[in-house]
N, C-alpha and C positions, 0 to 999 in steps of 0.2 A: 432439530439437531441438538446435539448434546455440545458443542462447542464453536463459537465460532472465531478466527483466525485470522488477523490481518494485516500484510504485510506492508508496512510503509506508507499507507494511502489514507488521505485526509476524508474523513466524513465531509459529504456535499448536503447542507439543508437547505441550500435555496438556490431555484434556479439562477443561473448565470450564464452570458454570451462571452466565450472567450474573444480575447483582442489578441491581436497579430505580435504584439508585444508578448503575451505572457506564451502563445505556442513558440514564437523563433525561440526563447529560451528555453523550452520544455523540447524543441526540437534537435537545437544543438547538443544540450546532452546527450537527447537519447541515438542522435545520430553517429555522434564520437563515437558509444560505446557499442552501438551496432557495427558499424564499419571497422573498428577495433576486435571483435569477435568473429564477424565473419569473411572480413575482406572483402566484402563483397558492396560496391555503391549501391546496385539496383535492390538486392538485400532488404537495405537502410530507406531504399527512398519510400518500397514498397510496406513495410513496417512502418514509416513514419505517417505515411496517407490511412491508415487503419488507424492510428494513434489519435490522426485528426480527428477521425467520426466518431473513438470511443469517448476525446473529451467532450466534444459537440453533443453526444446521447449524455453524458455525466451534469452538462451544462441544461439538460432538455427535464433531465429524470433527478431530481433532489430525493437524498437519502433519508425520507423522516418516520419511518419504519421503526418497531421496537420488538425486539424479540427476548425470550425468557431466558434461550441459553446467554454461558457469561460470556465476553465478547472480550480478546483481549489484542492489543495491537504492539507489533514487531518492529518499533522504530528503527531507522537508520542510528548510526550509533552518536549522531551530533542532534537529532532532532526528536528524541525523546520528552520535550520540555513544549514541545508547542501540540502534544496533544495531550496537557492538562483539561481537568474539567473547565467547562466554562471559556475557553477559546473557539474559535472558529475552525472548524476540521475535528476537534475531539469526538470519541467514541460514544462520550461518556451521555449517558440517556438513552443508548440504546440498548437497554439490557435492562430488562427488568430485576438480573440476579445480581451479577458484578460486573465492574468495567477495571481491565488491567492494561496498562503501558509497559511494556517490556524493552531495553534497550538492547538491541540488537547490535551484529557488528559490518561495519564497511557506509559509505556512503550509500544514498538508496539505490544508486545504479550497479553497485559493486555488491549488493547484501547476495547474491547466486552466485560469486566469484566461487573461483578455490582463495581459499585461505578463511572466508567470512562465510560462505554456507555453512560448515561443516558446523560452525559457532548456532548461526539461524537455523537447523534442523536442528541440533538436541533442544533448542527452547521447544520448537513446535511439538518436537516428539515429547518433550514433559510435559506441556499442556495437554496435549492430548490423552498422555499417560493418566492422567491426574481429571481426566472425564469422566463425569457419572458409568456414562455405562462400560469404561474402562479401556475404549477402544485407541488404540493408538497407530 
């Protein structure tokens, strides 16, 4: 690939067993903002039980892979700073070319809203504009 693209999501380098502690929090967001879009409970609950086995497989599968394209990631717009190099979660090492943090806008739940995509798609589309082989 000539670009790779990442929105809001922490680099995982070491396996880990999530606790009941860090999903209720990881659940209660995502379930406000489920239930908030689609009205719908069963919706939410059935989205949130997928949710559980994608971080269970994240917690099973650590990201220590490096690849050539440059790799740049789309913070929320408060949380730009914790994926410096050398933190826990950063990009940074996996890219043999460059590794870029870009602040994005909206909370990570809100970066698809209206109001804050509109903001996250021209980043994406300049990144991509601005790829080797020009593909956007």
């Amino acid at each position: 690939v000539s670009q790779v693209v990442i929105m809001d999501s922490h680099r995982i380098s070491e396996s880990f067993r999530p606790t009941e502690e860090h999903l209720a929090g990881f659940e209660r967001e995502l379930g406000e903002h489920l239930r908030r879009h689609t009205g719908s409970a069963t919706v939410a609950e059935e989205t949130l039980e997928q949710a559980r086995d994608y971080i269970a497989f994240c917690g099973r599968t650590p990201n220590t892979g490096v690849v050539a394209a440059p790799v740049c990631v789309i913070s929320d717009e408060t949380k730009a700073d914790l994926y410096a190099a050398g933190l826990d979660g950063s990009w940074h090492g996996s890219s043999t070319t460059r590794t870029a943090v870009l602040r994005g806008s909206g909370a990570h739940a809100d970066m698809l809203d209206p109001g804050h995509l509109e903001h996250n798609a021209r980043l994406v589309r300049a990144l991509l504009a601005d790829s080797p082989d020009g593909s956007a």
